[in-house]
Residue frames as a rotation matrix with the C-alpha (Angstrom) as fourth column:
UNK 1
0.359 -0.319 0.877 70.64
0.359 0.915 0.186 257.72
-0.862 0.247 0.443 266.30
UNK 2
-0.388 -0.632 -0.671 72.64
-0.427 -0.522 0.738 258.17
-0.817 0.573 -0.068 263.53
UNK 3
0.376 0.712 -0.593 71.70
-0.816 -0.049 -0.576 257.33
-0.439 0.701 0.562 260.03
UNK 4
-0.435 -0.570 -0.697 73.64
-0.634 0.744 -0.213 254.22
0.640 0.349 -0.685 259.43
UNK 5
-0.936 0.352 0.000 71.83
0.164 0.437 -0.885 252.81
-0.311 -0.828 -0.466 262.99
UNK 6
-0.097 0.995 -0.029 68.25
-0.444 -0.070 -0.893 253.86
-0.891 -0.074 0.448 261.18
UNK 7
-0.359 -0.248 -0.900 68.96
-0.904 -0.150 0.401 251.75
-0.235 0.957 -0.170 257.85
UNK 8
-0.851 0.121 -0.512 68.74
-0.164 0.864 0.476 248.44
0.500 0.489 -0.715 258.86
UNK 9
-0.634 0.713 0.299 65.79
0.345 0.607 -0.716 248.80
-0.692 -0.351 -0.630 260.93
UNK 10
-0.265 0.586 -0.765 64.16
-0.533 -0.751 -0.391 250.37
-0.804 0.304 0.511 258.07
UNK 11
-0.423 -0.118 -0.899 64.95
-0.890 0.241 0.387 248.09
0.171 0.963 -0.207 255.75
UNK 12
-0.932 0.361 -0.028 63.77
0.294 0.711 -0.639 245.14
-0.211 -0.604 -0.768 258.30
UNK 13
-0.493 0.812 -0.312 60.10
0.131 -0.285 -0.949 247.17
-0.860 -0.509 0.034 258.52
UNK 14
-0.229 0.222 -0.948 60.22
-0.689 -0.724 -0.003 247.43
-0.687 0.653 0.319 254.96
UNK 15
-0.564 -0.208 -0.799 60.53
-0.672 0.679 0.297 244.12
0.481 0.704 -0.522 254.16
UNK 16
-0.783 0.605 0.146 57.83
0.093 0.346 -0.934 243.04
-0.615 -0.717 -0.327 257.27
UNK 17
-0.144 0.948 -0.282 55.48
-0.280 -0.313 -0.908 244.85
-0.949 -0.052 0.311 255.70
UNK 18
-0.419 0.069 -0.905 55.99
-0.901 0.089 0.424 243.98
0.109 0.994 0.025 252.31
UNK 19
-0.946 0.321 0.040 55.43
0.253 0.812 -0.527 240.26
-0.201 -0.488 -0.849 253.85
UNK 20
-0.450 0.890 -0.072 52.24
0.173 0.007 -0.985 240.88
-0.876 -0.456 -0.157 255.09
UNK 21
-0.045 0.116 -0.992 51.16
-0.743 -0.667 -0.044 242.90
-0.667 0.736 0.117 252.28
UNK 22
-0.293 -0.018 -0.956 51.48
-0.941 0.181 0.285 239.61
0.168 0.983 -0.070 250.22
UNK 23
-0.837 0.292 -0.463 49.81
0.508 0.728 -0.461 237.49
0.203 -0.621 -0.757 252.58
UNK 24
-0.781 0.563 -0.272 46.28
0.034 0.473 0.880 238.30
0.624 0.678 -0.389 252.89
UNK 25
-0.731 0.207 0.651 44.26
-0.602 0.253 -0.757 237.88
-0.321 -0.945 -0.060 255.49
UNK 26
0.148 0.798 0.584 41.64
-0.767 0.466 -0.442 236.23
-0.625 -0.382 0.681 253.72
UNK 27
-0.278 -0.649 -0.708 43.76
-0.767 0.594 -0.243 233.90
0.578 0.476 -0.663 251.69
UNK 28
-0.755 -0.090 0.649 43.13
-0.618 0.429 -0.659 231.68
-0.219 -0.899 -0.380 254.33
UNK 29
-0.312 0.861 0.401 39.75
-0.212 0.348 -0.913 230.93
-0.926 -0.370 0.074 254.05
UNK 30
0.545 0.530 -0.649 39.52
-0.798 0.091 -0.596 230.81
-0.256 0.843 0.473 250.43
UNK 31
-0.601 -0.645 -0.472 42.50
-0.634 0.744 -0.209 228.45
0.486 0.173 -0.856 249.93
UNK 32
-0.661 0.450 0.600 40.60
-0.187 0.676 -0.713 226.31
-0.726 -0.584 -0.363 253.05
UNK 33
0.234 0.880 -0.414 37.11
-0.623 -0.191 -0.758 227.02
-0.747 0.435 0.503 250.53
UNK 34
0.255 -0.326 -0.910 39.15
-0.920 0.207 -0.332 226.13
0.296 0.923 -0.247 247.17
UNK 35
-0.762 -0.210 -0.613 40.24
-0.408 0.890 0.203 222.65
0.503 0.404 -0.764 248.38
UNK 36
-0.506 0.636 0.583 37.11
-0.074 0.641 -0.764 221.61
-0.859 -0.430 -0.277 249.77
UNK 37
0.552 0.721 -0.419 35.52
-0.580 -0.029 -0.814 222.19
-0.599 0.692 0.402 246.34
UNK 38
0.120 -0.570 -0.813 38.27
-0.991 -0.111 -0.069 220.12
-0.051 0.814 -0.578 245.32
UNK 39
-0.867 -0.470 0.165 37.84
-0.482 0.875 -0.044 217.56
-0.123 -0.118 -0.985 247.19
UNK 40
0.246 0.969 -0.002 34.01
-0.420 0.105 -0.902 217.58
-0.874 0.223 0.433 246.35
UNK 41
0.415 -0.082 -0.906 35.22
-0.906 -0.127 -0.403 217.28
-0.082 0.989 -0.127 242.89
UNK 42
-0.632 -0.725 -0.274 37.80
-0.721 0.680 -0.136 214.53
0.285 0.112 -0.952 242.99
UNK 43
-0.755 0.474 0.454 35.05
-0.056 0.643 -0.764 212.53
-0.654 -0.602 -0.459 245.10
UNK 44
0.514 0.857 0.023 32.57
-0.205 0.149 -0.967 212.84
-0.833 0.493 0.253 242.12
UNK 45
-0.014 -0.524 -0.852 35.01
-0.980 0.176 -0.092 211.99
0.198 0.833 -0.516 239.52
UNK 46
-0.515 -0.721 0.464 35.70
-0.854 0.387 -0.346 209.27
0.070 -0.575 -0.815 241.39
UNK 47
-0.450 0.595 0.666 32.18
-0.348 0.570 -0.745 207.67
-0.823 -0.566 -0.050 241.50
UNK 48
0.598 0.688 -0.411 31.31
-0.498 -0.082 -0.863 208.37
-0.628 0.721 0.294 238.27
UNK 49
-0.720 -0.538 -0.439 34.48
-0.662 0.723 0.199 206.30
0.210 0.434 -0.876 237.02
UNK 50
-0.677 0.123 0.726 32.79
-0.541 0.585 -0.604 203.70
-0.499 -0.802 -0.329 239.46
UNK 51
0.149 0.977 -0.153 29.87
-0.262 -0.110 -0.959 203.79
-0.954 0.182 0.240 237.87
UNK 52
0.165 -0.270 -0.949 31.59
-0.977 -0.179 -0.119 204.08
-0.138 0.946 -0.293 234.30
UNK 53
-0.530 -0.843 0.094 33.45
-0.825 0.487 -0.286 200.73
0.195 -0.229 -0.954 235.47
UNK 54
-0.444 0.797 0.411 30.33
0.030 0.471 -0.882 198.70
-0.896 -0.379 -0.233 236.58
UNK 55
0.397 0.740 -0.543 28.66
-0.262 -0.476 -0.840 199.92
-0.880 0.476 0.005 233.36
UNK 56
0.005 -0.645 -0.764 31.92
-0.996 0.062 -0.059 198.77
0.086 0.762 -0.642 231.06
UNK 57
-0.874 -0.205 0.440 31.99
-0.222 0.975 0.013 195.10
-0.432 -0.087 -0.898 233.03
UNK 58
0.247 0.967 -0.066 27.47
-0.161 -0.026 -0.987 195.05
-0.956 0.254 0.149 232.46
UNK 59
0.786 -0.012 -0.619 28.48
-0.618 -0.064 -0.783 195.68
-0.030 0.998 -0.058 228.42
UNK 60
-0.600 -0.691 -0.403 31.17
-0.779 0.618 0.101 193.04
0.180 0.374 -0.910 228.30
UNK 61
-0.858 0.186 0.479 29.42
0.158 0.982 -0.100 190.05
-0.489 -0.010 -0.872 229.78
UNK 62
0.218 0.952 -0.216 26.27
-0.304 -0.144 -0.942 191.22
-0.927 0.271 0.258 227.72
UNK 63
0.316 -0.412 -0.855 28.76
-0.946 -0.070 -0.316 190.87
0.070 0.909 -0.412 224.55
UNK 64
-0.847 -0.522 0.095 29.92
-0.530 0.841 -0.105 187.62
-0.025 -0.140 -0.990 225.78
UNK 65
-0.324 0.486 0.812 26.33
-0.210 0.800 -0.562 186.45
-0.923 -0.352 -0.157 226.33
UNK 66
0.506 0.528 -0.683 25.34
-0.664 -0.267 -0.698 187.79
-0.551 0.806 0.215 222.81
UNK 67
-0.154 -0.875 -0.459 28.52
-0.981 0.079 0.178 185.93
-0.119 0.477 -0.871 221.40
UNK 68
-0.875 0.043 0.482 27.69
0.006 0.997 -0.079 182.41
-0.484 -0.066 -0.873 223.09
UNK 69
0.138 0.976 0.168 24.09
-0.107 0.183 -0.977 182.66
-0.985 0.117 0.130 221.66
UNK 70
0.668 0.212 -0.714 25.09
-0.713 -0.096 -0.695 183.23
-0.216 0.973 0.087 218.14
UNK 71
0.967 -0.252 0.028 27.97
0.219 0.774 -0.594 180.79
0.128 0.581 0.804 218.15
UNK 72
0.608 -0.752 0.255 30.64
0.067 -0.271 -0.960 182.65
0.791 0.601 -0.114 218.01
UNK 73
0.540 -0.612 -0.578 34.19
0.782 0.618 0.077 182.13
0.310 -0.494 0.812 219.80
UNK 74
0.661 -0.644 -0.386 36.25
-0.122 -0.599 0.791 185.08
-0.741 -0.476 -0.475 221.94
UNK 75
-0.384 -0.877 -0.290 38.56
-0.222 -0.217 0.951 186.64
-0.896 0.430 -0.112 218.77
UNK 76
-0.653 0.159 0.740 36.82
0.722 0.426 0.545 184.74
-0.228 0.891 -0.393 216.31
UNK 77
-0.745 0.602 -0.285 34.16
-0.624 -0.781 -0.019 188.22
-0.234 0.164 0.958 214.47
UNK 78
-0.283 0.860 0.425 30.57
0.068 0.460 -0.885 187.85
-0.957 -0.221 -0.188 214.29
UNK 79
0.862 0.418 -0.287 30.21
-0.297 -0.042 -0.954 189.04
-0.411 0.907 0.088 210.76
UNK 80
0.106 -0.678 0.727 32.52
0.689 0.577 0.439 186.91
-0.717 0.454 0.528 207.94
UNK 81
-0.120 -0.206 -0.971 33.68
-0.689 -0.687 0.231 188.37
-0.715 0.697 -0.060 205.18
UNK 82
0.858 0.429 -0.284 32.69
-0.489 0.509 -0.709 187.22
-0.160 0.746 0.646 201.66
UNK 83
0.696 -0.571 0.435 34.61
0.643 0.766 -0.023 184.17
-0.320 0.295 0.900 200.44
UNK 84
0.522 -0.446 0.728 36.22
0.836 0.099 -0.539 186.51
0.168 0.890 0.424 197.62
UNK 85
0.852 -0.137 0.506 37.10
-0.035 -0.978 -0.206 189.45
0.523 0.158 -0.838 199.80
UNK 86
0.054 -0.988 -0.146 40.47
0.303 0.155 -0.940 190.46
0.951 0.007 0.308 200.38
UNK 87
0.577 0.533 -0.619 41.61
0.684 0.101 0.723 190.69
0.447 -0.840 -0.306 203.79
């Protein structure tokens, strides 16, 4: 073969292997590894909002019950301000 007829397959085999070469073999399995620990993650973010959310409604209607006991009106503050202070 002449040298013009060994160029492009060289340059083909050179650029296969470079491929490969930047592909891994165990790339696989860690990528596969890396989003299951993500989705572990996202799932525990997730509850603990839940939780966070349950735990924010618990402290509102506790403020609301505290409110109706003392009197006071949704908007209206539990402590006044002195007669003479500016507002």
């Amino acid at each position: 073969m002449k040298r013009s007829a060994w160029t492009p397959a060289l340059i083909l085999v050179t650029a296969l292997a470079g491929g490969c070469a930047s592909f891994p073999a165990g790339q696989d399995d860690t990528t596969a590894d890396e989003i299951r620990q993500l989705k572990a993650r996202v799932l525990e973010l997730q509850r603990k909002a839940a939780v966070s959310e349950v735990e924010l409604a618990r402290l509102r209607q506790q403020v609301s019950d505290l409110e109706t006991q003392v009197g006071g009106r949704r908007g209206e503050p539990l402590v006044r301000r002195p007669a003479g202070a500016a507002a």
